[in-house]
N, C-alpha and C positions, 0 to 999 in steps of 0.2 A: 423562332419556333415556326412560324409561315413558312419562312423560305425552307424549312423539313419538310412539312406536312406537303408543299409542294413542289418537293424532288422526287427526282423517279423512283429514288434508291424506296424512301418512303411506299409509292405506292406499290412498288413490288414485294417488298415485306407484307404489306396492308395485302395485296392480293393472294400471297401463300397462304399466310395465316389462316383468309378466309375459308380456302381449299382444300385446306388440309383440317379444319372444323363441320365441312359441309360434308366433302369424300367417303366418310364412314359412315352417313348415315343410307345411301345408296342401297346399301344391301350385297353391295361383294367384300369379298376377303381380303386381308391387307389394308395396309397405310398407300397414299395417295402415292407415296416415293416407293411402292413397286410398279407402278403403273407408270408407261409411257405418255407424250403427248399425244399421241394416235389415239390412246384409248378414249373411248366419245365420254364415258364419266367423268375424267379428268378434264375434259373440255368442260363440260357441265359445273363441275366444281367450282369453275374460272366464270362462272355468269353473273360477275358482281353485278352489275347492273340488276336484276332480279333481288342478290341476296339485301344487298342495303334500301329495296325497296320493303321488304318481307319483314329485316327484322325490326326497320321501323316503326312498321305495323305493329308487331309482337311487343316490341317495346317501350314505343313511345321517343325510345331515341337514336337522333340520325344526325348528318354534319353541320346542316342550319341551323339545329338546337342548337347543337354545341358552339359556334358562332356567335348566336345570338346570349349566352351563357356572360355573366359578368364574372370576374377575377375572384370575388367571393362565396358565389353558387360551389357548393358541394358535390361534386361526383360522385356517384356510390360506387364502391368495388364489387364487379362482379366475380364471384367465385368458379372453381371450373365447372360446379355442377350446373349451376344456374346455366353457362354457356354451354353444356353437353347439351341439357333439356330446351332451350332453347330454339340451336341446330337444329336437333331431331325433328322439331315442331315445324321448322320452319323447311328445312328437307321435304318432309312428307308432305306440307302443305304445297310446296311447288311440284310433287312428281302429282300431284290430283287434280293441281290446277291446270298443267301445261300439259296434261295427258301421255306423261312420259313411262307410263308403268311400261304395255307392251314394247314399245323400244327397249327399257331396258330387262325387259325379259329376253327378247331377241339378242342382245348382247352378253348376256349369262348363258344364253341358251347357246351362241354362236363365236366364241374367244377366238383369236388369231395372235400366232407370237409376235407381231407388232404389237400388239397391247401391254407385253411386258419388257421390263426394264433387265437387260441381260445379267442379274446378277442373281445370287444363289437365295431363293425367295423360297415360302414356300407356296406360294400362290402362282406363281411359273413351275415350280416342280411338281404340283396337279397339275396343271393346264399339259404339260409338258407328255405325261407318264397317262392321262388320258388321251392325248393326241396320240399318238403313237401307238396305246395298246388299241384304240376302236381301228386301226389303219393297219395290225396285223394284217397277213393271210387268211387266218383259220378263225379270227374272231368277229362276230358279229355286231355289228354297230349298235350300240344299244347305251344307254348314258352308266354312269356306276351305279346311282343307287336300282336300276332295273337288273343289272349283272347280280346285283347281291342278293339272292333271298335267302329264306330259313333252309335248314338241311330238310326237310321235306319234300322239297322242292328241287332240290337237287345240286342246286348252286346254294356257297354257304356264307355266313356273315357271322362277325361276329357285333354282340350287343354293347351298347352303352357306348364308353367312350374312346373304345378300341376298333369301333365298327370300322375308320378304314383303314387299318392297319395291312390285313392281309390284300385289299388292293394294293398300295403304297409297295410293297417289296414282292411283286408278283416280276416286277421286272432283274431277269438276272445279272443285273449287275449290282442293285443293293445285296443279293443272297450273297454274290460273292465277297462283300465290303462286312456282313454280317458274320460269317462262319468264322474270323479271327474274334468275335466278344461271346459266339455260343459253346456250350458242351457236344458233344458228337448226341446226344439222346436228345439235348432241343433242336439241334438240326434235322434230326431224323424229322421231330416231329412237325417243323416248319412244311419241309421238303412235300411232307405227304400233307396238311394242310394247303398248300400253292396248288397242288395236284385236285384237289377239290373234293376231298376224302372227308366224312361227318366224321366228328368228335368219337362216335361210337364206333366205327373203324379206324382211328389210330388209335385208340385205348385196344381194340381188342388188337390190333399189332404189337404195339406196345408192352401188350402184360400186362396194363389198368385195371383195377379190378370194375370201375368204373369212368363213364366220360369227363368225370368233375374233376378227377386231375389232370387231364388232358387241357381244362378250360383255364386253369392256375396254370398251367406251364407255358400256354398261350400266350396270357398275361406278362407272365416274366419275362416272355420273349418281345411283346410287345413295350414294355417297359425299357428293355437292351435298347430298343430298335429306336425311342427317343430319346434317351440317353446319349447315342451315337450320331444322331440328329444335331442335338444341341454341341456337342464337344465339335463339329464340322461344321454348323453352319455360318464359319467365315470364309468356309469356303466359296471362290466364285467358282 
């Protein structure tokens, strides 16, 4: 049992594990296996030294104990909740200690495609369809959620948990991947949606008698539109 606990194979296990329990509590999107080793959170993840000091603290146990443990002392099984809440506590206590918030603002703020891992994710296919649409010609650099306001305002969004739907397929080559799963009437009314048309100017193109079935057919489209997500995303 020594000579495991001190093979490499062991402490490279022992160090993923870690990494991939600390990784989510950061605060970005995805599993630590979309992210590269460039990416500096993914480095951070790897700070065992830090985390076996941290959760010793949090919990009383660390690898001397366990050493100093006789063959009859009981282990307690920790659950995965305990180990989530734990992380969590133990994450957040090191980004407050080590002053790492504005860096990793700076790095949410500032992504580069070294940071992802070249495969069909969907946290590179934001990073990906934001890069490129603030680096048009004709659009202004401005982050998504400042692109999207209420149709008052002229630029439009939709609510709850469809909000970023009509960014996600603004680029023509989803529309074109989408028109073989719509009707020629939901197409119409994507087409004029992407165009940045309020609810209440395609109902009244439409025929609507009102904008509330303009906001259901939305819906349905935006429903297609993860549906067709999920059945492709093996794709690389």
């Amino acid at each position: 049992m020594l000579n495991l606990i001190k093979s490499d194979q062991f402490f490279v296990e022992t160090a993923d594990a870690v990494a991939a329990m600390t990784f989510p509590h950061f605060g970005f999107r995805g599993w630590k296996e979309h992210y590269t080793g460039d990416f500096p959170v993914w480095k951070l993840s790897y700070y065992l030294p830090l985390w076996v000091k941290l959760l010793e603290e949090e919990t009383g146990w660390g690898l001397q104990m366990l050493f100093a443990s006789s063959t009859t002392d009981r282990i307690p099984f920790i659950d995965a909740e305990f180990a989530t809440v734990t992380m969590s506590r133990v994450v957040h206590r090191a980004i407050e200690e080590q002053g790492w918030q504005p860096m990793l603002d700076v790095i949410k703020e500032m992504p580069c495609d070294e940071d992802f891992e070249k495969v069909h994710s969907r946290v590179r296919i934001d990073f990906l369809r934001k890069w490129y649409h603030t680096r048009a010609e004709r659009v202004k650099t401005v982050s998504l959620e400042q692109s999207l306001e209420d149709s008052r305002n002229d630029i439009y969004t939709l609510e709850g948990e469809n909000a970023h739907f009509v960014t996600d397929i603004v680029s023509e080559d989803y529309i074109e991947r989408l028109k073989t799963q719509l009707s020629e009437k939901d197409l119409k009314i994507l087409e004029l949606r992407v165009e940045g048309r309020t609810y209440e100017e395609i109902a009244r193109i439409m025929g609507y008698k009102n904008h509330s079935g303009i906001i259901k057919r939305i819906r349905a489209i935006s429903a297609a539109y993860e549906d067709y997500e999920d059945e492709n995303s093996h794709i690389c």
